[in-house]
N, C-alpha and C positions, 0 to 999 in steps of 0.2 A: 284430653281427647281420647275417642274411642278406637282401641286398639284392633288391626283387624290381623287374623290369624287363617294360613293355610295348612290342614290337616292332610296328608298325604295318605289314601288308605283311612280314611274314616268311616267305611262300614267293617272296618278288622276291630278287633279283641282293643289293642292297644290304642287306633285310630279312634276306636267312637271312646271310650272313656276318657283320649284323651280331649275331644271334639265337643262331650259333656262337660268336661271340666271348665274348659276356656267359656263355654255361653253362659256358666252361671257365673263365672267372673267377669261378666259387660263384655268380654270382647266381640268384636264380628268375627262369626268365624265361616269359613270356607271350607266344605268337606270334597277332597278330591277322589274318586274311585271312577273305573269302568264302567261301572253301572251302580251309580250312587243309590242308596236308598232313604227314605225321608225320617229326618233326623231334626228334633226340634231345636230350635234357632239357628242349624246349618245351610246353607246354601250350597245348593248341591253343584260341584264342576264335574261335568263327564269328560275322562278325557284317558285315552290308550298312551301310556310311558313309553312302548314301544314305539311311537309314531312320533317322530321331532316336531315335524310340522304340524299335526292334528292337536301336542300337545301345546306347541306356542300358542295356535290361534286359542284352546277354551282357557289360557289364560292372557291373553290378551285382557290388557288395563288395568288386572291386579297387582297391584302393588302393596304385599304383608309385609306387618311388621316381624311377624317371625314364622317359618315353615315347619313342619313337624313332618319328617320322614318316617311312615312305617308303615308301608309295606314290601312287598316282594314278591315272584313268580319262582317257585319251587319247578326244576328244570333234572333232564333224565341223568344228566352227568354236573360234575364239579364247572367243566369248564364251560357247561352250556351258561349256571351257574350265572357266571363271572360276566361272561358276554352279555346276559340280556341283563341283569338286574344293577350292572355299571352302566350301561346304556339308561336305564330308567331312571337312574339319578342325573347321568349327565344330562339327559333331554329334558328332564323337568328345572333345573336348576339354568338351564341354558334357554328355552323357553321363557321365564320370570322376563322381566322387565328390572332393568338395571337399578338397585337399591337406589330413591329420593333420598333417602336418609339410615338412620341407622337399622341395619334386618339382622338377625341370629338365625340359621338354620340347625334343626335339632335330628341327627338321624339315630332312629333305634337299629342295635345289631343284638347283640347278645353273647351266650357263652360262649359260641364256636369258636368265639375268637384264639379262647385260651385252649377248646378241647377241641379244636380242627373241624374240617367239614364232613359233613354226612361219609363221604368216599371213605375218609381216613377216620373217623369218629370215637374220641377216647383212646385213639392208637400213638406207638410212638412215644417218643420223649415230651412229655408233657408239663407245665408248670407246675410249680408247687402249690400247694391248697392252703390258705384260702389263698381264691385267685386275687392279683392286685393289678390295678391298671400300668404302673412298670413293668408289669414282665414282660409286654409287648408281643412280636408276631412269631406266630410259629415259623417253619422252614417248607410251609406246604403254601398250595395254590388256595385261596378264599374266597367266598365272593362277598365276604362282609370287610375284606381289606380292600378289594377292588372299589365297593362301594364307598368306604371311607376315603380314597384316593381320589374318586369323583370330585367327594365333596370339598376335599385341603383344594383341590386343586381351581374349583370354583369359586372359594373363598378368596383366596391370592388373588384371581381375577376380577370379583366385585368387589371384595372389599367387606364382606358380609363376616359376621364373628358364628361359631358355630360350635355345638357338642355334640359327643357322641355320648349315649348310651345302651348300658349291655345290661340286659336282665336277663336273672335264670328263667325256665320255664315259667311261664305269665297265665295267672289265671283268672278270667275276664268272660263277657258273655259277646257272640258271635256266631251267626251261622253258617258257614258254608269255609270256615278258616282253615287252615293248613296245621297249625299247632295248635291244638284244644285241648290239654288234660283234663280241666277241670270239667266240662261240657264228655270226655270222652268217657271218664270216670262216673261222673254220673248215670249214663245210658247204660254203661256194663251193669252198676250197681242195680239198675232198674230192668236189666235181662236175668240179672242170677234173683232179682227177687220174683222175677214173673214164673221161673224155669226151675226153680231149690235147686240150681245150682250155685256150690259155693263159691261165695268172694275171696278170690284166690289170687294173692301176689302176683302178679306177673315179670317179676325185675330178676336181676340178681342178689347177691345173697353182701354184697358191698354197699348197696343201696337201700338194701334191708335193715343193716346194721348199720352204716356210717353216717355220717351226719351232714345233713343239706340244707336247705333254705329254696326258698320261689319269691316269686315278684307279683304283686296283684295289682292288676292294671290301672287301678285307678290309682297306686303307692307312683308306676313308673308314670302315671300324668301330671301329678305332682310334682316330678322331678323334673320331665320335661319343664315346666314351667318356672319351676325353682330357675335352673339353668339358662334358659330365657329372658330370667328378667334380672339376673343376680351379675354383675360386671364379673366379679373373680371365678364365675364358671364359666368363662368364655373360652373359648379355644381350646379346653379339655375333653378327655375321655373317661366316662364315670362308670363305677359297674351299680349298679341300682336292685335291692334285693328288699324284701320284708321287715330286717331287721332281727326277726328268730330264726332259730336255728331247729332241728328238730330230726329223728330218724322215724324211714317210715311205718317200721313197725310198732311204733306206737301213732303217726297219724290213721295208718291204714284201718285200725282198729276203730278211730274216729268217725271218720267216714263212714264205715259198714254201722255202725251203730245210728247215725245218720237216716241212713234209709234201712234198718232194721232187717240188716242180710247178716247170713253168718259165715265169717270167716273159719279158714282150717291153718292150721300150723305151716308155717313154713319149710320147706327142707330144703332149701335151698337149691331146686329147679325152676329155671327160666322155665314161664309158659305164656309166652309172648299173646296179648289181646288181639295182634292181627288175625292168631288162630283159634283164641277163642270164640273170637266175635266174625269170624268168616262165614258162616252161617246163617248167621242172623237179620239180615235185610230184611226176609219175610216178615217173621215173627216180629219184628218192630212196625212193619205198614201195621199187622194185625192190631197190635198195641196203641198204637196211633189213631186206628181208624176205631178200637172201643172208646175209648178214652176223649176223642177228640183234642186230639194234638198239635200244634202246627205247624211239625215239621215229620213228614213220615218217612224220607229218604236220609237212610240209617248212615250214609258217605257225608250227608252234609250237617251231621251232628259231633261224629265221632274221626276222630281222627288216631285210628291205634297202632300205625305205626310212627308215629313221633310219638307218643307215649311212652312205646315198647324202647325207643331210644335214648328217652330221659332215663328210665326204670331200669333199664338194663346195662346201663354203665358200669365196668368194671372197678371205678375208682370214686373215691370219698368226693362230693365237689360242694365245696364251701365259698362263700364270696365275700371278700373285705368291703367294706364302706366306708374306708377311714377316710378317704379323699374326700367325698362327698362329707361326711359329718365335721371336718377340717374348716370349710368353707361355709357351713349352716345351715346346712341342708337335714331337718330332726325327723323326718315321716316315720311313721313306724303303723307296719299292719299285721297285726298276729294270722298266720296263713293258716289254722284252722277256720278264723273267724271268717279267711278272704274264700274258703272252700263253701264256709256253710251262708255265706251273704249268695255265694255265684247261684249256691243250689237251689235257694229260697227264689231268685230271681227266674230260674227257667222253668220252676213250676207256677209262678207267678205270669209266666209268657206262655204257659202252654207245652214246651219241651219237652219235659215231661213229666209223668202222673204223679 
């Protein structure tokens, strides 16, 4: 029988690739967002997290076999944080219609768990690297722990089996998303090439040299569904990553070679892309409107400061998979490859030139 799946956030980075995956594997799938956009073989549910009862009724009669949590509302404090986007899993989870039969719910969180939130970020006593899914929660307030508390706690009460996973920075195609390196990296790349100015690090000098890894959206779709359909991934928490490893001083060279910009040496000063790219809204309509681009409002491309907070971390951040590879889980995607797949795609969409 044909499996039907709820995508939560399926017009986000990690939603539609995970919402592509599921329909070329037979299942029915269900894309939930605010303002869904048309997604082929999704069926689009509109419906506000915020609103308990708007969101019962647009799910009213579905009844999934398994739910894929991922999204979120980025809020001005930690604790605004905590309040709206636990409320978003309780009301959607409370919302559902009581499991006929066996459901798995899948919610994405990610690093902060091990490097704290935004408020606190990279600060503190922090776990040892590579991160592992024992080391468990920090001593700070979260709202990817709040989130997670939702869900153990809806579980217990339907009876539903459930995983979390945590990727590092996720590099995926999406417009209008809140964390976009790969999308945010490209448009810089395509400002210093339009401007001869140079493609210039923006991080610190830990992240220049030390060693890290990412997650390509379609690597953590995979995983969602690994976990999904696999019994001994049930009721765990995975951290889900590429599988290489790699420092950025030699991707960043990658990349600029890429789009044929030229980089300058490093010296190790932060020059944060928020203040690079603060400027530049104009000069991108401009570019957009040569070009004929599709998207000309430079806010719903790029997103530099969550860039500037990956890039600028004080500390080495490596991530273990042994859990995941323990259990059978083999994905593996070279994150050069998952850079130069994203870039090939947004010149293919129009993004850009």
């Amino acid at each position: 029988m044909t499996k039907t799946a709820l995508v939560v956030g399926a017009s986000g980075i990690v939603g539609g690739a995970t919402a592509d995956l599921l329909v070329r594997q037979g299942w029915d799938v269900h894309g939930l967002a605010r303002r869904p956009a048309a997604q082929d073989g999704v069926t689009p549910v509109a419906a506000d997290l915020q609103d308990a009862a708007a969101t019962a009724e647009a799910l009213r009669g579905l009844n999934p076999d398994a739910v894929f949590i991922t999204t979120w509302l980025r809020q001005a404090s930690e604790a605004e944080n905590i309040r709206v986007n636990a409320a978003m899993v309780r009301n959607l989870l409370a919302g559902l219609p009581k499991p006929a039969g066996p459901r798995h719910v899948a919610l994405v969180t990610g690093l902060k768990h091990y490097l704290g939130p935004f408020e606190a970020y990279g600060k503190g006593t922090l776990p040892q690297t590579p991160f592992r899914e024992e080391q468990g929660r920090l001593d700070v307030e979260n709202f990817y722990y709040a989130q997670e508390d939702e869900l153990f706690a809806a579980a217990a009460r339907d009876g539903f089996s459930w995983s979390v996973h945590r990727p590092h920075t996720v590099i995926g195609l999406a417009v209008g998303n809140a964390m976009n390196m790969g999308t945010t990296l490209a448009v810089y790349a395509t400002l210093c090439r339009e401007t001869g100015r140079p493609f210039a690090f923006p991080g610190s000098a830990a992240q220049w040299s030390g060693l890290t890894d990412m997650t390509d959206a379609g690597q953590l779709a995979r995983h969602l569904l690994w976990a999904a359909e696999t019994d001994a991934a049930h009721d765990e928490a995975f951290n889900v990553v590429n599988g290489d490893i790699f420092r950025w001083q030699w991707m960043w060279g990658r990349i600029a070679k890429w789009f044929g910009v030229k980089t300058v040496p490093f010296d190790g000063t932060i020059r944060p892309l928020e203040q690079q790219m603060a400027g530049d809204a104009r000069l991108w309509r401009e570019i957009a409107t040569r070009e004929g681009l599709a998207e000309p409002d430079l806010d719903r491309l790029a997103s530099p400061w969550h860039t500037d907070a990956d890039l600028g971390r004080p500390i080495e951040v490596v991530t273990d998979m042994s859990k995941s590879r323990r259990l059978g889980f083999t994905g593996y995607q070279p994150t050069d490859d998952a850079f130069f797949a994203l870039f090939e795609r947004l010149r293919a969409n129009r993004l850009i030139p």
